[in-house]
C-alpha positions as CSV (number, residue, x, y, z in Angstrom):
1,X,0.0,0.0,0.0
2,X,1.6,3.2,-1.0
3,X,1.6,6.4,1.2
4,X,-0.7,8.6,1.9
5,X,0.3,11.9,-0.6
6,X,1.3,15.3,2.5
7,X,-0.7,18.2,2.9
8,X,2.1,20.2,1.7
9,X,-0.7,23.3,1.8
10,X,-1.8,22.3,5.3
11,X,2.1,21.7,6.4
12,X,2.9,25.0,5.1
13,X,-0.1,26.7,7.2
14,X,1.0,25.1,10.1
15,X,4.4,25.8,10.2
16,X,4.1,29.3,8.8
17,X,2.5,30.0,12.2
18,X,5.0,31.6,14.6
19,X,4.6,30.5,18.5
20,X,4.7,34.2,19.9
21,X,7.5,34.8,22.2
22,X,6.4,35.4,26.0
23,X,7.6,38.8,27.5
24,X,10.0,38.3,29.8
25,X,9.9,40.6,33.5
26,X,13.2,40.9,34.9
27,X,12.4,40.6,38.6
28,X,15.7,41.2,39.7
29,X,16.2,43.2,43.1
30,X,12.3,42.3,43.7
31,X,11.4,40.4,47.4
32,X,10.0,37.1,47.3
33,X,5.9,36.9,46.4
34,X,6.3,40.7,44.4
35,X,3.2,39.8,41.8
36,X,4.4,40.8,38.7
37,X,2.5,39.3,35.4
38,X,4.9,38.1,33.0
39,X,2.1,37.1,30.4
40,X,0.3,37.9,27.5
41,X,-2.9,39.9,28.7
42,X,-5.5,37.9,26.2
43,X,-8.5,39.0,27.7
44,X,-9.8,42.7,28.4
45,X,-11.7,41.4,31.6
46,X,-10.9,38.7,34.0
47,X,-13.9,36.5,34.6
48,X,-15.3,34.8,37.5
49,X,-17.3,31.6,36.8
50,X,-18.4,29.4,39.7
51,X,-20.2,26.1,39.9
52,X,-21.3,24.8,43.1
53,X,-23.1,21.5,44.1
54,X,-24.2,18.6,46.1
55,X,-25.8,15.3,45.4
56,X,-29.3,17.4,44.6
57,X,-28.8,20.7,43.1
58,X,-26.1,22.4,41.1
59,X,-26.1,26.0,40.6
60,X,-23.7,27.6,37.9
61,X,-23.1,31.6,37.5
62,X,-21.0,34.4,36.2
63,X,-20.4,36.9,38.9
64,X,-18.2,39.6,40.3
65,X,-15.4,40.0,42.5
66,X,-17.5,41.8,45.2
67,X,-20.4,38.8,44.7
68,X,-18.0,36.3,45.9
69,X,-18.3,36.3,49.6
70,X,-22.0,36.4,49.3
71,X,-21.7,33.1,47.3
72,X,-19.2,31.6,49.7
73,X,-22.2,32.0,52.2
74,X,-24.3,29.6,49.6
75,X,-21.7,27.2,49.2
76,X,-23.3,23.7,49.1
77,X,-20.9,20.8,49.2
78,X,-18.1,21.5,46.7
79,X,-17.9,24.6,45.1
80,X,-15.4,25.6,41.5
81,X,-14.4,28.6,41.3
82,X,-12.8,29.2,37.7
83,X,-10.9,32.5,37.2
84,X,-9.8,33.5,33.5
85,X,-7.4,36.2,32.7
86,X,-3.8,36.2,34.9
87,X,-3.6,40.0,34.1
88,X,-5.4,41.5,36.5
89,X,-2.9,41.8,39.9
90,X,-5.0,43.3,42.1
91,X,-7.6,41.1,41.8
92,X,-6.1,37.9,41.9
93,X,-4.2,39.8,45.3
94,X,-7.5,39.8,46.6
95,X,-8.4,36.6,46.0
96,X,-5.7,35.4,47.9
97,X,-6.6,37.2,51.1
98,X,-10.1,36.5,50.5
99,X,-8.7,32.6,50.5
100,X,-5.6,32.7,52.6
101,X,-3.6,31.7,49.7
102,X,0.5,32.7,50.6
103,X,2.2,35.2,48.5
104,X,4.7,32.6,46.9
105,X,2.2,30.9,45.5
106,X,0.1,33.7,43.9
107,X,3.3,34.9,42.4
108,X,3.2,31.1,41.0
109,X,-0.2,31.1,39.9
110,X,0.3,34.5,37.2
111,X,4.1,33.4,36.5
112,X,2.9,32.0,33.2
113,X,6.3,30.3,32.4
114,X,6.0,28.0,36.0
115,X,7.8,25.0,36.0
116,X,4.6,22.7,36.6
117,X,4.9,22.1,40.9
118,X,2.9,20.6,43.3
119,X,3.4,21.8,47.1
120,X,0.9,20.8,49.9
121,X,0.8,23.6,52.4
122,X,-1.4,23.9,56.0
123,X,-4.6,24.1,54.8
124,X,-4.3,24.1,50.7
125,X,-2.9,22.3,48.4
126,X,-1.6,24.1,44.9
127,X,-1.2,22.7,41.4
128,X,0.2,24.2,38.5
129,X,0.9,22.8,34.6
130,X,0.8,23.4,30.9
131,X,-2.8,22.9,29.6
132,X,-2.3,22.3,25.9
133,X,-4.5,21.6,22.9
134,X,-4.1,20.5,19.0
135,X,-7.7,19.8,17.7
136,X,-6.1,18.5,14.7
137,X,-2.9,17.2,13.0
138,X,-3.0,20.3,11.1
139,X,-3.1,22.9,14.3
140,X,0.3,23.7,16.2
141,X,0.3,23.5,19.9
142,X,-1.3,26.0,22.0
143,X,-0.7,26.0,25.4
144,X,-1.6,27.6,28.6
145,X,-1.1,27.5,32.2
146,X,-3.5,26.5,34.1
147,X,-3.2,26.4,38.3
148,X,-5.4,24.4,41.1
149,X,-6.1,25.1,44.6
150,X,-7.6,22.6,46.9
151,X,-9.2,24.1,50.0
152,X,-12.0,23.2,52.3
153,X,-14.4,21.9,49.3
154,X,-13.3,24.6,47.4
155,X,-11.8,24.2,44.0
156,X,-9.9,27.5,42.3
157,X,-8.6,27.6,39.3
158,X,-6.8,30.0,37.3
159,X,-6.5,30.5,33.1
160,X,-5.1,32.3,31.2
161,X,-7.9,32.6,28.7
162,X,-11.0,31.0,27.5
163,X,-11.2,27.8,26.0
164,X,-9.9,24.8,28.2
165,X,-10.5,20.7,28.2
166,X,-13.1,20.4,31.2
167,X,-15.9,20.6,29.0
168,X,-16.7,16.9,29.4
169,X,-16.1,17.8,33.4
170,X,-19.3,20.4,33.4
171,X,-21.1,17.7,31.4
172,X,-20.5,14.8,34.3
173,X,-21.2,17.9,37.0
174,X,-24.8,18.7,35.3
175,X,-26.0,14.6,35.7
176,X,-27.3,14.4,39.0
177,X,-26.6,10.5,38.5
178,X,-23.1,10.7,37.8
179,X,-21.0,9.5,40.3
180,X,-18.8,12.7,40.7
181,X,-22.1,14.4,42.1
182,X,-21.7,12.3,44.8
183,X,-18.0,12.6,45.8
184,X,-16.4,15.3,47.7
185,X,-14.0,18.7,46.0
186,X,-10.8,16.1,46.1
187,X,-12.6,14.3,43.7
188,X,-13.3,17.2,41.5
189,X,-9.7,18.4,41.2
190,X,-8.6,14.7,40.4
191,X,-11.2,15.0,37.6
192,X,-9.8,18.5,36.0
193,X,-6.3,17.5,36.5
194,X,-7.4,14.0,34.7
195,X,-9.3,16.1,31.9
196,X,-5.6,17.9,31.5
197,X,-3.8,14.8,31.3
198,X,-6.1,13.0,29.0
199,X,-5.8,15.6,26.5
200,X,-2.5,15.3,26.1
201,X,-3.3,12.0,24.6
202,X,-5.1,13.7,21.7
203,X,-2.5,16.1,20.9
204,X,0.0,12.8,21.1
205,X,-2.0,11.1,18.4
206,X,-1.9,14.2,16.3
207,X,1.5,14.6,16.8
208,X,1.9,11.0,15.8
209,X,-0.5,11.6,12.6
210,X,1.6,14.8,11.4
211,X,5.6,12.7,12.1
212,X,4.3,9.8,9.9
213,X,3.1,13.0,7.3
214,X,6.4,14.7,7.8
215,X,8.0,11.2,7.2
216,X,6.2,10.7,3.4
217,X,7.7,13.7,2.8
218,X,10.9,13.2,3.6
219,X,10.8,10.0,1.7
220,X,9.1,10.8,-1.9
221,X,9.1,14.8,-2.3
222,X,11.9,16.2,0.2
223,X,12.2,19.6,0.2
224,X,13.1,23.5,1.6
225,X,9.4,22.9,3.4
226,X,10.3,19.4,4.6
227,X,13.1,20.6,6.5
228,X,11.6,23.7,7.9
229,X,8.8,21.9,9.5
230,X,11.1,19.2,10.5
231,X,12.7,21.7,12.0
232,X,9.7,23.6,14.0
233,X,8.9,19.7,14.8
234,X,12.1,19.4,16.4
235,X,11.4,22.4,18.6
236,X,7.7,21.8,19.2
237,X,9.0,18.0,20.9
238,X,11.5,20.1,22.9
239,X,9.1,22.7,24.6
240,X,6.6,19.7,24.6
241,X,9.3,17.5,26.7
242,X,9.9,20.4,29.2
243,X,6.0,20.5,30.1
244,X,5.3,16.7,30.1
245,X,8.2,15.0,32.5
246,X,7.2,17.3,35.4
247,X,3.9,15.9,35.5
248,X,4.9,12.7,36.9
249,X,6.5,14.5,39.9
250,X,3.5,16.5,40.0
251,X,0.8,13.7,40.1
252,X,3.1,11.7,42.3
253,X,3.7,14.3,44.8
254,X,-0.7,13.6,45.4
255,X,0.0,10.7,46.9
256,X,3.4,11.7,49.1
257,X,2.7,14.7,50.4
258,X,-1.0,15.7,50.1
259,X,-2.5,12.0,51.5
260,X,-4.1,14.1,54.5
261,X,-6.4,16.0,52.4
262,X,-7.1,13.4,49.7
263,X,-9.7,11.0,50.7
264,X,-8.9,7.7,50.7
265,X,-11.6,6.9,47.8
266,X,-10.0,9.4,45.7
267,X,-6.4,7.7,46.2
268,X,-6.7,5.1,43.6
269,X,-7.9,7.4,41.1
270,X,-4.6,9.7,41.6
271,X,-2.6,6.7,41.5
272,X,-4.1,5.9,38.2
273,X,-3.9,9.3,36.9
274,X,0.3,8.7,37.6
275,X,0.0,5.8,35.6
276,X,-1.6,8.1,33.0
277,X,1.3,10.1,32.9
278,X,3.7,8.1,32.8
279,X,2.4,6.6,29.5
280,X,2.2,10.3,28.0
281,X,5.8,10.4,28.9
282,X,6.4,7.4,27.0
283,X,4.6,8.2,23.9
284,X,6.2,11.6,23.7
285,X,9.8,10.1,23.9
286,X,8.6,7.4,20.7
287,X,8.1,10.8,18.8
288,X,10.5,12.3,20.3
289,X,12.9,9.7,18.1
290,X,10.7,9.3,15.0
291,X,11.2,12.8,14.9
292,X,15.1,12.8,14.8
293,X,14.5,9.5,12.9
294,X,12.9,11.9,10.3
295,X,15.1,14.3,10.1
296,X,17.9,11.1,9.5
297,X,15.8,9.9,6.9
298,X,15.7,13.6,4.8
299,X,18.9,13.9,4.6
300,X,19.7,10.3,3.6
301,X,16.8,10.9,0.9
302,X,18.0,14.3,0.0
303,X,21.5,12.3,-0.3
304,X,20.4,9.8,-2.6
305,X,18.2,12.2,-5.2
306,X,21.8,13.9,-5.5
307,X,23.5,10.7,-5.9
308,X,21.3,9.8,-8.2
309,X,21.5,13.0,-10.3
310,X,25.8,13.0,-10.5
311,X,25.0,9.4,-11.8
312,X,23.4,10.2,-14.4
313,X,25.5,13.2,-14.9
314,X,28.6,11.1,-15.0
315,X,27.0,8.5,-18.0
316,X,26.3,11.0,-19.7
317,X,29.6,12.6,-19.3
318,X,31.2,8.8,-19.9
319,X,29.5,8.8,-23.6
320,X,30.1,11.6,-24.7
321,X,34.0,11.0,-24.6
322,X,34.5,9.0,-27.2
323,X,32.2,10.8,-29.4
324,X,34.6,14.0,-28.4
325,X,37.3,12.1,-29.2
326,X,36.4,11.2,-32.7
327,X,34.8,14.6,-33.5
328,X,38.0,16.5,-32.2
329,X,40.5,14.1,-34.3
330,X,38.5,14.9,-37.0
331,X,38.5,18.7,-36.4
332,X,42.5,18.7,-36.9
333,X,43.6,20.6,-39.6
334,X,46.2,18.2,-41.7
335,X,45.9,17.8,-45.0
336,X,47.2,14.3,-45.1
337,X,43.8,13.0,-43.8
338,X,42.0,10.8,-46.5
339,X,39.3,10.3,-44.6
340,X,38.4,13.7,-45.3
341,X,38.1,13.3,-49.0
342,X,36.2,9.8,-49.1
343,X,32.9,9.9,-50.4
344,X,31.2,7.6,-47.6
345,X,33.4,8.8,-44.8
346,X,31.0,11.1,-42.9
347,X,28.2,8.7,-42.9
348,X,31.0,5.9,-41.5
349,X,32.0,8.3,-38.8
350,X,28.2,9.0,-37.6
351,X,27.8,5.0,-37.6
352,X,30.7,4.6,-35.7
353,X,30.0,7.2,-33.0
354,X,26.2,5.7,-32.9
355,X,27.2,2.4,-32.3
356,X,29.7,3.5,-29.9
357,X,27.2,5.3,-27.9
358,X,24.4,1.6,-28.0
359,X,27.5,-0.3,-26.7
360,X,28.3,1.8,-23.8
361,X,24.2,1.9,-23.0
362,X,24.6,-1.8,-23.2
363,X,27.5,-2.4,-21.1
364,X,25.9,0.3,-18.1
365,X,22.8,-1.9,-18.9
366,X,24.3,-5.3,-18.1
367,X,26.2,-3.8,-14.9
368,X,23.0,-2.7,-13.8
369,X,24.2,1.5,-13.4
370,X,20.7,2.0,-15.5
């Protein structure tokens, strides 16, 4: 079965896209917990969504900063409070005294190039990672961090924007008959941070979809946009590598330092979300090489198409010098040269060179250089 022909239009789109460069703050000279943003601001307005529940009812709302306490009030069993847009210092300041949420970990939650952490503190516990997406093989990787805080049935979480992978999350949490209805806020965050992780599954499986495209290409048609989205590939595995292998410290740190404020029904599930991880880690090394393997395999294609071309250079060099041969003894000016003055002579040269050049095709024929 022969390969599926690239999307050479597609790959072009793709890689044509430029990842935007995150501002950098110096914080240099600053204390400990200063809150500086060191984003992108992609929203004008930070919102506030919340979602709180019990086995019965489940109410879901849009609200302000100064609403908040008045819905703490009405908390029913767990509550999710989802904050989007990082941007906004003061209010996410505010937040964490309304919470009791320590400095160090605020100035975590709107660092937006965090190394993804776990730490289990007093009375919290706080998450951060990379939540990324690629809806389809054709889409480069977008990614965002996203941040978790654990406190007294109290879920927080903080995005940088809109759009994230807990859609199928809201879906369970509106069933009254699903079992997460039932369970306590340790269950909810093990059900985001599993929505997170299980994403990355589909963005591996596009990854793997556009390698084995790259690799076609490199094969039959290789080219200037070959190795230009080999080479964004390449980078694209790196940043990907830097924001997978922290997760299994992260998920495993659940189980070593946070066992006093998960339940022990929620345990197994955590444990099998490290198992989760572990297998994304996997996967993302097995592209990791088919990658470089890629990259091998264009320039030992790109080799052989110019190995190929000096060959056939080089016959046609090979034939043409005996014909050069002839034509230049012939070109000598001597007038002793009776060749020159026989009536058949020109038609005998033209023979000759024309059965010199079928011998040598021959010959290259039988040793197999055609």
């Amino acid at each position: 079965m022969s390969p599926q022909a690239p999307n050479l239009k597609s790959v072009q789109k793709l890689f044509k896209t430029k990842k935007k460069k995150k501002k950098i703050t110096h914080k240099i000279g600053l204390p400990p917990g200063a809150l500086v943003f060191t984003g992108d601001q992609k929203l004008e307005k930070v919102l506030i969504n919340i979602i709180t529940y019990d086995e019965n009812e489940l109410y879901e709302e849009t609200i302000q900063l100064d609403q908040l306490e008045e819905h703490l009030k009405l908390k029913k069993k767990v509550l999710w409070i989802d904050i989007i847009g990082l941007h906004d210092v003061v209010l996410l300041e505010k937040i964490g005294l309304l919470f009791g949420i320590h400095k160090l970990t605020l100035e975590d939650i709107i660092n937006t190039d965090q190394r993804p952490k776990m730490e289990a503190f007093e009375d919290y516990i706080f998450a951060a990672m990379k939540m990324i997406q690629c809806p389809t093989p054709e889409s480069p990787i977008d990614d965002e961090q996203i941040s978790f805080v654990l406190k007294d049935g109290i879920i927080l979480t903080f995005q940088e924007k809109k759009g994230d992978v807990f859609d199928f999350v809201r879906s369970r949490l509106a069933d009254p008959k699903r079992a997460i209805r039932q369970r306590k806020a340790d269950y909810l965050l093990y059900a985001l941070l599993d929505a997170v992780v299980d994403n990355y599954f589909i963005v591996m499986e596009n990854i793997g979809e556009r390698i084995e495209s790259l690799e076609s290409q490199a094969m039959f048609s290789p080219g200037n946009e070959t190795l230009n989205a080999l080479y964004v590939q390449r980078r694209e595995m790196m940043d990907l590598r830097r924001t997978v292998y922290p997760l299994r410290e992260v998920i495993g740190s659940f189980d070593k330092y946070a066992d006093d404020k998960i339940s022990p029904e929620t345990r197994p599930f955590i444990r099998d979300l490290y198992e989760n991880t572990i297998q994304v880690i996997e996967t993302m090394e097995v592209f990791r090489d088919m990658s470089s393997g890629v990259l091998d395999l264009y320039m030992n294609s790109l080799s052989n198409r110019m190995n190929n071309i000096m060959k056939v250079l080089t016959i046609i060099s090979t034939i043409f010098i005996p014909l050069s041969f002839v034509a230049g003894v012939y070109g000598m000016n001597f007038d002793n040269m009776p060749e020159l003055h026989w009536k058949y002579g020109y038609f005998y040269v033209i023979g000759g060179m024309g059965i010199a050049v079928l011998g040598m095709l021959y010959f290259f024929r039988k040793k197999n250089w055609l």
